[in-house]
C-alpha positions in Angstrom: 54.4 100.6 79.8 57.8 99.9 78.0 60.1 99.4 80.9 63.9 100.2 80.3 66.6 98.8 82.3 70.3 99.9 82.9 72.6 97.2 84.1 76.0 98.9 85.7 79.1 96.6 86.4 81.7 99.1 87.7 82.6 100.8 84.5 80.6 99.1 82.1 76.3 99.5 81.3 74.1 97.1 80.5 70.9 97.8 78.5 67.4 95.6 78.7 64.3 97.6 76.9 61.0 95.4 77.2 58.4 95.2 74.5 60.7 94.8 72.0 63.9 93.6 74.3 67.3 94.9 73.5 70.1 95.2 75.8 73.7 96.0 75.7 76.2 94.6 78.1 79.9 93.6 79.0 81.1 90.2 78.1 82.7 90.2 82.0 82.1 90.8 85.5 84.6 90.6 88.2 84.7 88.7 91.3 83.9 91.5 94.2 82.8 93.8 91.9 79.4 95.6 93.0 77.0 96.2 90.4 73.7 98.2 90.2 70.6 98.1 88.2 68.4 101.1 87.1 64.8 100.1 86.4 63.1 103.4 84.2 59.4 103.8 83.5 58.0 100.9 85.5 55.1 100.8 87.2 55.3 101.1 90.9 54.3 98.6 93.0 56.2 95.7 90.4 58.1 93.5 92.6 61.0 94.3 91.0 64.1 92.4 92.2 67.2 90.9 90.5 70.0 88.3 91.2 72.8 86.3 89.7 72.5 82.6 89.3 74.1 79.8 88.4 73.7 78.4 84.5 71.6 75.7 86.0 69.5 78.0 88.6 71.0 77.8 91.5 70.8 81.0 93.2 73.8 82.9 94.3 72.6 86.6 95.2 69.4 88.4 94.9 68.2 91.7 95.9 64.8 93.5 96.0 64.7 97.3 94.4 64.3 100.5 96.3 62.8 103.6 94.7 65.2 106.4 94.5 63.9 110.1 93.2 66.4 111.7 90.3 64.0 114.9 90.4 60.5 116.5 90.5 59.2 114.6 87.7 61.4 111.0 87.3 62.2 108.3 89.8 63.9 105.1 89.2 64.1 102.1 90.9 67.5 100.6 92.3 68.7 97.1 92.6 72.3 96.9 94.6 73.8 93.3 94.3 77.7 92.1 94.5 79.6 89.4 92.8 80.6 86.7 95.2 84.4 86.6 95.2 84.2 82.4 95.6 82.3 82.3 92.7 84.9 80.7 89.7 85.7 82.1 85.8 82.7 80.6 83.8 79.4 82.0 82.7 76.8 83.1 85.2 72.6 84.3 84.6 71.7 87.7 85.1 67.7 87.9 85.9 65.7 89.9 87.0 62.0 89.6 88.0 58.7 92.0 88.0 55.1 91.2 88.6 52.8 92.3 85.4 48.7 91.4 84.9 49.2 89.4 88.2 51.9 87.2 86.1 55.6 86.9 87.7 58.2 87.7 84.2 61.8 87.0 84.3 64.7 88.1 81.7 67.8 86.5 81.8 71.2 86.9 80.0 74.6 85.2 80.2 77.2 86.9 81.8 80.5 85.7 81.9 82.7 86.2 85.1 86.5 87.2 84.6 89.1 85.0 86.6 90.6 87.2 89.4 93.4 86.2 91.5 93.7 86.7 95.4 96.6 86.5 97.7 96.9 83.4 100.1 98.6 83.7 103.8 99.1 81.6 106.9 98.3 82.9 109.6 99.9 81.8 113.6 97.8 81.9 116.1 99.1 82.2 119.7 97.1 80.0 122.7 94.6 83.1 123.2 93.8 83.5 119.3 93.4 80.0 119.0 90.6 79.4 121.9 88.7 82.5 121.0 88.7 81.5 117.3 88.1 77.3 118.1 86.4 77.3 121.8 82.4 77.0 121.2 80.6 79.4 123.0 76.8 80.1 123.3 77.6 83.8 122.9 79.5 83.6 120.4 76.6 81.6 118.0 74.0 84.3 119.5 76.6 87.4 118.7 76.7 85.9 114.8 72.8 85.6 114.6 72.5 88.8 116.0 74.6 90.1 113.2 73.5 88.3 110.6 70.2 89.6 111.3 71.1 92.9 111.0 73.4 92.4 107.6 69.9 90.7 106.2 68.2 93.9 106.7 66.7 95.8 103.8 65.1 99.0 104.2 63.5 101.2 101.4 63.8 104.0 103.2 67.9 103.8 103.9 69.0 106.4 101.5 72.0 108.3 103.2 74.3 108.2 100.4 74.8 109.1 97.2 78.8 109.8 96.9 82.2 108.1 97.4 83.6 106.4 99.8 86.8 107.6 101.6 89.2 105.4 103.8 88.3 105.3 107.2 91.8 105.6 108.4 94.7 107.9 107.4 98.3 106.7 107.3 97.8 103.0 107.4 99.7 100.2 106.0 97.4 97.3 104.4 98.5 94.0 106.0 95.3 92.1 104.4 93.4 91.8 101.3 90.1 91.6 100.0 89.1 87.7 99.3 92.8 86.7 100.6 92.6 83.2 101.3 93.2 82.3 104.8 94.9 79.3 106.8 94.8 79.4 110.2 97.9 77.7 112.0 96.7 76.9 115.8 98.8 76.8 118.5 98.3 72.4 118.7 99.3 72.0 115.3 95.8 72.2 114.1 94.7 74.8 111.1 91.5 76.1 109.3 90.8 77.8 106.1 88.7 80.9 105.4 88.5 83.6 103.1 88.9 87.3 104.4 86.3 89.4 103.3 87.5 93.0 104.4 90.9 95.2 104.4 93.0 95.0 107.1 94.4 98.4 107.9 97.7 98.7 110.0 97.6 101.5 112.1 98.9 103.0 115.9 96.2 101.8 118.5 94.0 105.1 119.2 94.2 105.8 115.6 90.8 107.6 114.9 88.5 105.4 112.7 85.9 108.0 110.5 82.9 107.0 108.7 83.4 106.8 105.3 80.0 108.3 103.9 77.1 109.2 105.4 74.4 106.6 107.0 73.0 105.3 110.3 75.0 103.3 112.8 72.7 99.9 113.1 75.0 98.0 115.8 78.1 99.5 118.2 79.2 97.2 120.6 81.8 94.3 122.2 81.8 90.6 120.5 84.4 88.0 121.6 85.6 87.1 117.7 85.9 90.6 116.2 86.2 92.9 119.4 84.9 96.5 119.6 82.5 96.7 116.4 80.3 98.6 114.2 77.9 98.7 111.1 76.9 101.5 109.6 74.0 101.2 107.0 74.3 103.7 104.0 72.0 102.5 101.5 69.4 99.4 101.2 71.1 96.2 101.9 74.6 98.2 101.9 76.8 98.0 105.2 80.2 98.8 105.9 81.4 97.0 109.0 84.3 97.7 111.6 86.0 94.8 113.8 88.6 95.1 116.6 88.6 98.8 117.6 90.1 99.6 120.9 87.4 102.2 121.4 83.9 103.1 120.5 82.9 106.7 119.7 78.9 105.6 118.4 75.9 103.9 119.5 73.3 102.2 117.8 70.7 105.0 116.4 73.3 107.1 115.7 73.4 109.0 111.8 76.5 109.9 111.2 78.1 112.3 108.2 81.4 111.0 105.9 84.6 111.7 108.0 82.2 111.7 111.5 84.5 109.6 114.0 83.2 106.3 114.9 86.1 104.6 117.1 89.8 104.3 117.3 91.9 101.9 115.8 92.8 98.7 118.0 93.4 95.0 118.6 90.4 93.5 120.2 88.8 90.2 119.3 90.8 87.6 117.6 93.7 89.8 116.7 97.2 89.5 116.6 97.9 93.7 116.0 96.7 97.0 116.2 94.5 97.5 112.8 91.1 97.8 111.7 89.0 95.4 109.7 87.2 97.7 107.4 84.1 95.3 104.9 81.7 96.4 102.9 78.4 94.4 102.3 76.0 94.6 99.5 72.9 92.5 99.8 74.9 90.0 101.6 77.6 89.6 99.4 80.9 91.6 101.2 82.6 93.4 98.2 86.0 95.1 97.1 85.7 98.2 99.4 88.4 99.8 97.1 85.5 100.2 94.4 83.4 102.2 96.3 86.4 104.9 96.5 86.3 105.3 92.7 82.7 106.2 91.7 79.3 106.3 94.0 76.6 103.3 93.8 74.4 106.1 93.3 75.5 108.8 90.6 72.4 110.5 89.9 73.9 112.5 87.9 75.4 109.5 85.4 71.5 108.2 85.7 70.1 111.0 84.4 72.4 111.5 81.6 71.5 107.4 80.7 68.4 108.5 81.1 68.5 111.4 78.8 71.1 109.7 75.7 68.0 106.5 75.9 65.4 110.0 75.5 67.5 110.9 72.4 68.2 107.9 71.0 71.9 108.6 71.4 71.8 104.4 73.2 70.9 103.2 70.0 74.4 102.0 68.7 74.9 100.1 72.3 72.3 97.6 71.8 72.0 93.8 70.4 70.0 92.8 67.5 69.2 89.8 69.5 65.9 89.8 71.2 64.8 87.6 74.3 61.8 85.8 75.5 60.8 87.6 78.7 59.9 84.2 80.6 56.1 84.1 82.8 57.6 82.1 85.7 56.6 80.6 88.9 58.5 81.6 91.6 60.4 78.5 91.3 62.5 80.6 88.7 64.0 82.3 92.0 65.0 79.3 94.2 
């Protein structure tokens, strides 16, 4: 079976057709960018998974697919993945794997990532700040296992949403960016470097916090780096995360609609003001959350219509004379 394969970086589509292989695509990706991939006519039970690599292999994120249903009589298969925002401008390799005849097959295609520019800050930290962020602390190490554990998660079956995101605070000011690089100033003259991964959302303390789609809350409770916190899983691999809430309004087990309230705004944790740290992960890699207010990761709607142009042959104009070698790898190819 000829297996088609829609490649979707925020805007943009990129087109794979195996048999003969054809594919259309954007020259650029964007640092934090999320970006989907629509597998059509494959055979279940394929393995299929896809990642971004390095021009010399080196992994950088992967993801395994999850079968989503358009209607009574087509179903796809969805691969979620984000562009690391660390990653530098240069050319990067698209593949993506299925099992076929007992054989593991790759394709892989250049994709070149856009340079993107991020704000730097230094940030003071008072005597309290500092020890929370700098003190070790069993609990501490145990709380980011615990965490990490859950963000590693990937469930098949997670399918809550399948619309856009909306802010989960109202009138706030944005103090922090997306991929803002970080210094730390501590109060001994010491200092650290990170890079922030979320929005930071000014707001009064009691400030409702709302889901912003629907999902299932996976974790609701106290840690000593980022206070009162939740995730809430909306899709496979897909989290949004919450730090430093003065109050908690969920528990874990919880499903929870778009604008369902979660917490109030606060300044728990290593904080030095009332806001809300608002992330969103995908397959591990945190993401813009501002992209997720402008289209769904799952338009059904915009697959279907993909779906029918390829039907029509309306796609034909969008793909590459150029034809690939679909590789039979070991699993090496992955590592």
């Amino acid at each position: 079976m000829r297996k088609i394969i829609f490649c979707f970086f925020a805007l943009f589509s990129l087109f794979f057709a195996y048999g003969e292989i054809s594919f259309y695509c954007p020259d650029k990706i964007i640092p934090g960018d999320p970006f989907k991939i629509v597998v059509y006519q494959a055979e279940s039970g394929e393995d299929i998974s896809g990642g971004l690599y390095t021009l010399a292999g080196k992994r950088l994120t992967e993801a395994a697919s999850f079968p989503l249903r358009l209607n009574r009589n087509i179903e796809v298969d969805i691969i979620l993945l984000g562009v690391p925002c660390f990653l530098s401008s240069d050319e990067y390799l698209l593949r993506i794997f299925w099992k076929e005849n007992n054989s593991s097959c790759c394709i892989e295609r250049k994709i070149k990532l856009s340079k993107r520019s991020f704000v730097s800050e230094d940030i003071k930290l008072d005597r309290a700040n500092t020890v929370i962020l700098t003190k070790p602390d069993p609990r501490k190490a145990e709380e980011r296992r615990e965490f990490n554990k859950i963000l590693g998660v990937f469930d098949v079956k997670a399918v809550f949403c399948d619309e856009c995101f909306v802010f989960p605070v109202k009138n706030f000011v944005e103090t922090s960016f997306y991929g803002d690089r970080r210094v730390f100033l501590y109060d001994d003259g010491k200092s650290s470097r990170s890079i922030h991964y979320g929005l930071d959302m000014a707001s009064d303390t009691g400030t409702p916090v709302r889901a912003p789609a629907d999902g299932r809350v996976v974790y609701a409770k106290e840690r000593i780096v980022t206070g009162n916190s939740v995730i809430i899983e909306h899709l496979p691999g897909v989290f949004s995360i919450y730090f430093h809430m003065d109050s908690l309004k969920v528990k874990k087990g919880d499903m929870v609609s778009r604008g369902r309230l979660i917490g109030t705004v606060g300044s728990t944790g290593l904080s030095t003001g009332s806001h809300l740290h608002w992330q969103i992960n995908i397959s591990g890699v945190p993401v813009e959350p501002k992209t997720l207010l402008k289209a769904p990761l799952i338009d059904k709607s915009r697959i279907m219509s993909r779906i029918s142009s390829l039907s029509s042959g309306e796609l034909t104009d969008w793909f590459c004379n150029a034809v690939d070698e679909v590789l039979h790898t070991s699993d090496d190819t992955k590592n």
